[in-house]
C-alpha positions as CSV (number, residue, x, y, z in Angstrom):
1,X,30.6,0.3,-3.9
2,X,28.3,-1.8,-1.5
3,X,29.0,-5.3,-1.4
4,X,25.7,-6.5,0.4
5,X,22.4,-5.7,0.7
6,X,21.2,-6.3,4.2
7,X,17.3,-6.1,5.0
8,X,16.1,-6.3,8.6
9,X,12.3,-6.3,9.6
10,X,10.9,-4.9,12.5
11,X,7.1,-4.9,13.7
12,X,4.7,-2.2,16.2
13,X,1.4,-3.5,16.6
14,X,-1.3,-1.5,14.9
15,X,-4.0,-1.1,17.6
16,X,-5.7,1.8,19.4
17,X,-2.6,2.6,21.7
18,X,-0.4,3.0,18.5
19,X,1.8,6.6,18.2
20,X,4.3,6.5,15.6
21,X,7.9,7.0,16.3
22,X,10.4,9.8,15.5
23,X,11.5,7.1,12.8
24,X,8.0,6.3,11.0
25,X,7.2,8.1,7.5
26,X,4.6,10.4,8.6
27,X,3.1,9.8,5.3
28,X,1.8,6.5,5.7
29,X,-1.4,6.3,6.2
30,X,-2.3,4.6,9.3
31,X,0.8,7.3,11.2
32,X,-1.4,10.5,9.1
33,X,-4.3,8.8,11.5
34,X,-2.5,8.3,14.5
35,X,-1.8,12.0,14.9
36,X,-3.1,15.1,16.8
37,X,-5.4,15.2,19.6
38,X,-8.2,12.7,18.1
39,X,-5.3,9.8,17.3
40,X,-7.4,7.4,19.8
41,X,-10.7,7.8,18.6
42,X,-9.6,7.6,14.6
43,X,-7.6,4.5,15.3
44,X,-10.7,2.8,17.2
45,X,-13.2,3.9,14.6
46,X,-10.9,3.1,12.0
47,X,-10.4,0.0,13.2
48,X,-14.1,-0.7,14.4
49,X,-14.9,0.0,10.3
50,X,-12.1,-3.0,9.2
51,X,-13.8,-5.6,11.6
52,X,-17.3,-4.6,10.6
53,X,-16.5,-5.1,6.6
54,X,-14.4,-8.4,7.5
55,X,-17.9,-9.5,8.9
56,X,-20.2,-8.4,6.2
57,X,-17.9,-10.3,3.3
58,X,-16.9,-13.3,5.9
59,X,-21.1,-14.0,6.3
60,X,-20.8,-17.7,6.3
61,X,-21.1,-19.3,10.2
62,X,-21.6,-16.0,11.0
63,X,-25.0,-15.3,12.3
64,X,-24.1,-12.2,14.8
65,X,-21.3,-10.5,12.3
66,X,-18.9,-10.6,15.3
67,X,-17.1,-13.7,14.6
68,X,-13.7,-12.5,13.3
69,X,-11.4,-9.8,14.3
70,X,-8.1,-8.6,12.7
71,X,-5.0,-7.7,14.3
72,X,-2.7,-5.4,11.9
73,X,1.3,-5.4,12.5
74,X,3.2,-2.7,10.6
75,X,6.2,-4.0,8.8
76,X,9.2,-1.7,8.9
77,X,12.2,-2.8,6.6
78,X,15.5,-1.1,6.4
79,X,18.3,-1.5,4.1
80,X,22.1,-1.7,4.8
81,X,24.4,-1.0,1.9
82,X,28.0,-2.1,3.2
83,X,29.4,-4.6,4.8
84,X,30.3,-2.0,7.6
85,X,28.2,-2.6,10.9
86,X,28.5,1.6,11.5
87,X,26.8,2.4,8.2
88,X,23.5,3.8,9.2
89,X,20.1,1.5,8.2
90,X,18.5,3.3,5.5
91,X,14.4,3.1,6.4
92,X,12.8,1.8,2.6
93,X,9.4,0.8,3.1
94,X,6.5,0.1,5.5
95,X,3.2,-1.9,4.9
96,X,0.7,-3.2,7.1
97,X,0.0,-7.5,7.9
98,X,-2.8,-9.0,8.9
99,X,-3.6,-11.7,11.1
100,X,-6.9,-12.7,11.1
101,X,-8.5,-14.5,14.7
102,X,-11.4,-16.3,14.4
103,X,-13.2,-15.9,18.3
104,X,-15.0,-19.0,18.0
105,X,-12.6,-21.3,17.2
106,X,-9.7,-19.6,18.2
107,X,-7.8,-20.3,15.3
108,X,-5.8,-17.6,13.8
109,X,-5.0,-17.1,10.3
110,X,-2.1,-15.4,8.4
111,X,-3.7,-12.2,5.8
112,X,-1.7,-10.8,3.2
113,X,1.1,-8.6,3.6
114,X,1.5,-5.6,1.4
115,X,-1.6,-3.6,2.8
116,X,-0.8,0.4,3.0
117,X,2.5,-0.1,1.4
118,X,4.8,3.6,1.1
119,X,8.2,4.4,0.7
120,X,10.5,6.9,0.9
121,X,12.1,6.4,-2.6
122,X,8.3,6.1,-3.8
123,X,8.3,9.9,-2.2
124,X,11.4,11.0,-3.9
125,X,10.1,9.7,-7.4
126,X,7.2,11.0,-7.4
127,X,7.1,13.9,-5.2
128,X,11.1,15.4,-6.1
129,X,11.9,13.8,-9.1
130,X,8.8,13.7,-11.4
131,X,7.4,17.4,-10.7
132,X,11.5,18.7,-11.4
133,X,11.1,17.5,-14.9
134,X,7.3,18.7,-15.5
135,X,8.1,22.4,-14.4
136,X,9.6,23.5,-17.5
137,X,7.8,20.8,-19.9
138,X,5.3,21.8,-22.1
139,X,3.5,18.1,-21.8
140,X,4.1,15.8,-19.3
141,X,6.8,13.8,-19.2
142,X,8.4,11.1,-16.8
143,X,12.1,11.1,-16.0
144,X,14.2,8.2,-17.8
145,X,14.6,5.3,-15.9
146,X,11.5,6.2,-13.8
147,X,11.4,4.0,-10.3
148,X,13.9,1.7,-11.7
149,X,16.2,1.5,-8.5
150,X,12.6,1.4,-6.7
151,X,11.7,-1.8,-8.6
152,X,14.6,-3.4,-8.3
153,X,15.2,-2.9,-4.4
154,X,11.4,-3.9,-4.0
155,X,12.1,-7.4,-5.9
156,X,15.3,-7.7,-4.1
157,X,13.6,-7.6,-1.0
158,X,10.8,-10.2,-1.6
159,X,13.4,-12.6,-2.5
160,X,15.7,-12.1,0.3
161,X,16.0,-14.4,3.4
162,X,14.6,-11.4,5.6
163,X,11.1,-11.5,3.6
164,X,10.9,-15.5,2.6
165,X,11.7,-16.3,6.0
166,X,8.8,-14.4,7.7
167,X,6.3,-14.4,4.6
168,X,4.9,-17.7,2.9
169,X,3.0,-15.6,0.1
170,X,3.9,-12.6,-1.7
171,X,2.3,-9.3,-1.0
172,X,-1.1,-7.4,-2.9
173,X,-0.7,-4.1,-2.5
174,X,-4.0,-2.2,-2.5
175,X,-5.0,0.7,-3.5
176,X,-7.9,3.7,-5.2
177,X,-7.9,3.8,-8.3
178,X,-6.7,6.5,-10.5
179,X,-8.8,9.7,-11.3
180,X,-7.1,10.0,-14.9
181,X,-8.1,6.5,-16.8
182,X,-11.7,5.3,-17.1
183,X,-12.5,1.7,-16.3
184,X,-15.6,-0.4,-17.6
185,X,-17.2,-3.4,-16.0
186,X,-16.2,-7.3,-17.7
187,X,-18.5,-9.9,-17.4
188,X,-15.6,-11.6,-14.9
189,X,-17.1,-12.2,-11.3
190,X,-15.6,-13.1,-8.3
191,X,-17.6,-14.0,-5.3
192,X,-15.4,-12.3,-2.5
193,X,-13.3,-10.1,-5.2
194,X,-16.5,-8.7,-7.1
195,X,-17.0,-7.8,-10.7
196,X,-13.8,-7.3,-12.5
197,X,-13.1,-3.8,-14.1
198,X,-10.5,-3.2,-17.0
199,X,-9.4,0.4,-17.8
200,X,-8.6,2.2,-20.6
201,X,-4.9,2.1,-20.3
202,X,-2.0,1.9,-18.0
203,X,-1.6,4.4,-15.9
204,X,1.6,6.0,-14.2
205,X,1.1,3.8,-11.1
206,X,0.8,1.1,-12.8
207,X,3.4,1.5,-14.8
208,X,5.7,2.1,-11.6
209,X,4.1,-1.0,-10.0
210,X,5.3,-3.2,-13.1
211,X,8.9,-2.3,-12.6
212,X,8.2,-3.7,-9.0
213,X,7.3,-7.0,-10.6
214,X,3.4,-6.5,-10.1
215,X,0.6,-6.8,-12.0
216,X,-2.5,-5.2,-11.6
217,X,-6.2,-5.8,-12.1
218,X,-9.2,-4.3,-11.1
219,X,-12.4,-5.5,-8.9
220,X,-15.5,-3.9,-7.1
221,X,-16.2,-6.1,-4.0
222,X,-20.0,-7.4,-3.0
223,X,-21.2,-4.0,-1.4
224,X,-18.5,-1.5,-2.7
225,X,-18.9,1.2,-4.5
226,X,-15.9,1.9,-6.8
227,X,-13.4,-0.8,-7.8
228,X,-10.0,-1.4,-6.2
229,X,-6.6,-1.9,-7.5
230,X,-4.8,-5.1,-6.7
231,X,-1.1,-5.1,-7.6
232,X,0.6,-8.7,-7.2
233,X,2.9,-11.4,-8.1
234,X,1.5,-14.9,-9.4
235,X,-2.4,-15.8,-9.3
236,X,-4.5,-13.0,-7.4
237,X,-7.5,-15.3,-7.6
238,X,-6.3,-18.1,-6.5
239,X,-2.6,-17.9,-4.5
240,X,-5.0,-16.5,-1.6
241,X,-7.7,-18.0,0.5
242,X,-11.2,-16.3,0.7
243,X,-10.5,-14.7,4.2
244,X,-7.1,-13.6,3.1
245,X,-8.6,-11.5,0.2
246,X,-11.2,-9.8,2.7
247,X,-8.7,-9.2,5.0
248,X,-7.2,-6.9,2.4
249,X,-10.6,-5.9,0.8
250,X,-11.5,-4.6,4.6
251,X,-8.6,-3.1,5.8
252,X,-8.2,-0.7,2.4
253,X,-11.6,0.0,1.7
254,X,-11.5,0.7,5.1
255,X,-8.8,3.1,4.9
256,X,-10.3,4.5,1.2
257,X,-13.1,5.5,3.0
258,X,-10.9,8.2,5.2
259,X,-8.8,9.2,2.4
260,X,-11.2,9.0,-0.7
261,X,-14.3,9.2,0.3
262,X,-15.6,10.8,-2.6
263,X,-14.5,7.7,-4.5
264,X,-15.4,5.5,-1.9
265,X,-17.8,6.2,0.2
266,X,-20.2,7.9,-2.5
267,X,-24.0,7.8,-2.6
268,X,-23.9,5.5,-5.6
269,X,-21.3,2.7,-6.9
270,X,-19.5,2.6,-9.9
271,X,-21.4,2.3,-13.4
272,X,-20.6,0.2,-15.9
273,X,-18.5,2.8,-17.8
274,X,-16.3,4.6,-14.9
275,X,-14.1,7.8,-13.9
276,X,-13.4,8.4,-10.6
277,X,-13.4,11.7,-9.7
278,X,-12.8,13.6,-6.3
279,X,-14.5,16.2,-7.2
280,X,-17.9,14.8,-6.4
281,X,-20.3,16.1,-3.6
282,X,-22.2,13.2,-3.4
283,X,-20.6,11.2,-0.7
284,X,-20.4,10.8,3.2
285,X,-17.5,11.7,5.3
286,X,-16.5,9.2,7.7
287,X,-16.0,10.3,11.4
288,X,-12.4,10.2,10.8
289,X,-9.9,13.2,11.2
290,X,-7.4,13.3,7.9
291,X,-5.5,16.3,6.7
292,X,-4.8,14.8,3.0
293,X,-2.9,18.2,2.0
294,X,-0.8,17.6,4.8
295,X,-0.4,14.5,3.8
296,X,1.0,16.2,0.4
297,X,3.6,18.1,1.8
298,X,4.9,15.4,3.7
299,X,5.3,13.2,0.8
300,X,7.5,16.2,-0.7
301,X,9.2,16.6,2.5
302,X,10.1,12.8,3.0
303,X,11.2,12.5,-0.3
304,X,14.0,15.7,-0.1
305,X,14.9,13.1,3.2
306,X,15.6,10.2,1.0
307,X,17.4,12.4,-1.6
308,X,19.5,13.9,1.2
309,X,20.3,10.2,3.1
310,X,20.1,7.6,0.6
311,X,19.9,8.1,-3.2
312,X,22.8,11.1,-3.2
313,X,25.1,9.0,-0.8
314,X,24.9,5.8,-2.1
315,X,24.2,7.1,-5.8
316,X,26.8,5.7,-7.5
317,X,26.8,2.1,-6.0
318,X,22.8,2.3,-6.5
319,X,23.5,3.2,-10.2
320,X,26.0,0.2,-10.7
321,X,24.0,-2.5,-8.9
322,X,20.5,-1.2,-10.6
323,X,21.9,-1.3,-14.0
324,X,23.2,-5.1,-13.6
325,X,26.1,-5.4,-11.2
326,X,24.6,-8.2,-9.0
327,X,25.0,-7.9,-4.9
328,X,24.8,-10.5,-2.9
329,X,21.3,-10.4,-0.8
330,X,21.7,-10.7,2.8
């Protein structure tokens, strides 16, 4: 059995030169864009798009809507499982930070972490795991213990040295909303988050998102048309500072827009009563090049590669230490 649990961070700067490496998950959203022989001119309009929305919501001292610019950082974190230094790193997750620069004053400003987040056990769960036991069911059903381990390692990692040592706040983790639950509109406002949406019920996501120790809640910002899911630890209102939260409202609306647009960049926002559907024609494509069913079968694809490198040869000491045999965090 492992006896450690050994995280290490590394960063690439997420900019108009960026190419992923053979080692990013192809999945992630911001490597899906960097791809294929329009990578620089989706990564400049894509990021062209973030600054513009940072602007609109950041209006204050702001006459020209050029006074702040964000720089992105992808965080990669890998996992070690024994104490031996020959044991290969294990890849788990990747999100995007965000540093904000304000180009009047020069000051910059630490965003939220958490933007974009994936993983390849995320992959496994839902793209090997939950469609093995739906094939043969009659009504859907979700495996026992469903994104457990994920959970656990996901907590385990925001409280190790590795993340508190590089991170003062916790991370939101954005994203759409989901196309099987309705939401409707509270009389809750925010004035950067928006007006406050509650759906019907929990979803699957949000489910899997609670066993990462994150709640979710639901907002439309000033100017958006659907609602966004915000999936955090502590006080989403008020952990954050205003230019933090539209850092995060930017970047993945931003990124919605290429991925959802039928959700998100639709001819008209969200009603009062609302189901999100991406079957509707009323919407305008972005000048953005995305292949989302590619996208798909790399999610299946990438999860077989965590089955194969992590979860089957590590299984047992995953099983132990997820089910209450402590080890240490490195």
């Amino acid at each position: 059995m492992a006896t450690a649990l050994t995280f290490r961070i590394t960063t690439t700067r997420f900019d108009a030169d960026y190419a992923p490496s053979d080692s990013s998950r192809l999945t992630t959203n911001f490597a899906n864009l960097a791809r294929g022989r329009e990578r620089q001119q989706n990564l400049r309009n894509a990021l062209m798009m973030i600054d513009r929305r940072f602007n609109d919501l950041a209006s204050w001292d702001n006459p020209d809507g050029d006074r702040y610019t964000l720089e992105l950082d992808i965080v990669s974190v890998g996992v070690q499982l024994t104490d031996d230094s020959e044991e290969p790193e294990f890849p788990l997750l990747e999100m995007l930070d965000i540093q904000i620069v304000d180009q009047v004053t020069g000051i910059r400003r630490h965003g939220i972490v958490g933007n974009n987040f994936s993983s390849y056990v995320r992959d496994f769960d839902f793209s090997i795991l939950l469609p093995a036991v739906n094939e043969q069911s009659a009504e859907f059903a979700t495996p026992r213990d469903f994104g457990e381990l994920h959970g656990k390692l996901f907590q385990h990692f925001l409280d190790s040295p590795a993340y508190r040592e590089r991170f003062v706040l916790p991370p939101v983790i954005c994203i759409s909303v989901s196309t099987s639950r309705t939401y409707s509109q509270t009389d809750n406002r925010h004035p950067i988050l928006g007006v406050e949406y509650r759906q019907d019920a929990f979803s699957l996501t949000d489910e899997y998102f609670a066993k990462m120790g994150l709640r979710v809640r639901y907002f439309m910002p000033p100017g958006s048309v659907a609602p966004l899911a915000f999936y955090f630890r502590g006080d989403l209102l008020n952990d954050y500072s205003p230019l933090q939260l539209i850092g995060t409202i930017s970047t993945m609306e931003t990124f919605q827009k290429i991925y959802r647009p039928e959700i998100y960049n639709a001819s008209a926002a969200a009603p009062a009563v609302y189901r999100p559907r991406l079957e509707h024609q009323d919407f305008a494509r972005v000048p953005i090049t995305y292949d989302r069913a590619e996208r798909s079968q790399l999610a299946v694809k990438q999860g077989k590669y965590a089955e194969e490198h992590f979860l089957k040869p590590h299984g047992r000491a995953l099983e132990q230490w997820a089910t209450g045999r402590p080890v240490p965090v490195a």
